[in-house]
C-alpha positions, -999 to +999 in steps of 0.1 A: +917+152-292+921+188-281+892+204-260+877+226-284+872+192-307+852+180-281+833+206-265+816+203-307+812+166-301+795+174-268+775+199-281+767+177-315+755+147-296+735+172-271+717+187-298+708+149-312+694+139-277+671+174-274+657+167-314+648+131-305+634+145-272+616+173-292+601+143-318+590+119-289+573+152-268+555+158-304+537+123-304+532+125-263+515+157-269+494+144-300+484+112-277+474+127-248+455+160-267+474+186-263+470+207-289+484+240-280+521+220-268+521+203-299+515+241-323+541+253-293+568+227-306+566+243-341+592+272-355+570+304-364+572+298-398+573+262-396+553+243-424+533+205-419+526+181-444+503+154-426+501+126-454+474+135-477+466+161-459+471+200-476+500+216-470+500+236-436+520+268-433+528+288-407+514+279-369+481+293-375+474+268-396+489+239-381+472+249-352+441+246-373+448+211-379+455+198-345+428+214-330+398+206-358+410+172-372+430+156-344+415+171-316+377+165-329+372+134-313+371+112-338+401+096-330+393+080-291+429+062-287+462+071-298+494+057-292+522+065-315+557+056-312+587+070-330+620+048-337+650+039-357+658+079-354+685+089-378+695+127-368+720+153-388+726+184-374+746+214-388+746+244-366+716+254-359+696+236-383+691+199-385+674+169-405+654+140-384+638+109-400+618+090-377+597+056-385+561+061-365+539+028-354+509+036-340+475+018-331+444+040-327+407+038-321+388+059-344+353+068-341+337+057-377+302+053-392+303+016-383+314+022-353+344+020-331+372+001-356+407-002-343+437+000-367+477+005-374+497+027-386+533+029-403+548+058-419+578+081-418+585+114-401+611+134-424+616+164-409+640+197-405+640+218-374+656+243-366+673+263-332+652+291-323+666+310-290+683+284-279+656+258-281+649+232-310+614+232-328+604+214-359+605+234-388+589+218-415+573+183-404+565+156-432+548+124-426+540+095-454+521+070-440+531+035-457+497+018-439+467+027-421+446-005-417+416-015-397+432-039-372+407-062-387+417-061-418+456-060-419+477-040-443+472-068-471+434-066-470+431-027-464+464-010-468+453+025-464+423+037-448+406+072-460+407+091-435+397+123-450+367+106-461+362+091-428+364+124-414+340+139-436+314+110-433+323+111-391+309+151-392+282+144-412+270+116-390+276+136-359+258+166-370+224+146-383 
């Protein structure tokens, strides 16, 4: 193999290691509240599709999101974990898919309910001065289930109805 073959390697499996780095400093940043690292970890013109959640474009409005949804307290506990990452990069760009489980403790009209989540990052990033930052982040969630329940009973938990009912509680 001559130098210059791999020097690219190098620099291939490098840029793997800084995307998965990048994904697991998203869902640190989402667990321990910090909003503005996790909008900082986003390309200026990066787009978010959360789930069921409207389609956020441009920092601004992910910013939004973190701050208002995530970051309103409904959700007391989070612990996410990303794994199984499967990582293509090409130049400067790249495609991650990542499999999130996560528990939670969200603050709902019945109270405090814990629950699980499963779903799947799919997402494109991109090299911006030298530095990797998500481009366009996509989540599906296959389950969010009281831990109660299980994902037989309750496969998929509202949230943006939970939400809606949580703000309407907390501002009566």
């Amino acid at each position: 193999m001559r130098l210059e073959e791999l020097a690219a390697k190098v620099r291939t499996l490098e840029d793997i290691e800084g995307i998965r780095k990048l994904q697991f400093r998203y869902t640190y940043f989402l667990d321990t509240s910090q909003w503005d690292d996790v909008v900082n970890l986003f390309a200026e013109n990066a787009k978010a599709q959360i789930s069921d959640l409207p389609l956020c474009e441009g920092k601004e409005e992910i910013a939004k999101v973190f701050k208002q949804l995530f970051g309103s307290g409904m959700a007391t506990m989070t612990r996410h974990m990303v794994i199984q990452p499967v990582v293509e990069v090409e130049g400067d760009r790249a495609k991650g898919t990542f499999y999130l489980f996560a528990c939670a403790t969200f603050k709902l009209p019945q109270g405090p309910t814990a629950a699980w989540s499963q779903g799947k990052y799919e997402n494109e990033y991109v090299r911006e001065k030298g530095e990797w930052k998500i481009s366009s982040l996509k989540i599906k969630m296959t389950f969010r289930t009281p831990y109660a329940d299980g994902w037989v009973k309750t496969p998929m938990m509202d949230m943006g109805a939970e939400w809606r009912r949580w703000q309407e509680q907390k501002d009566t």
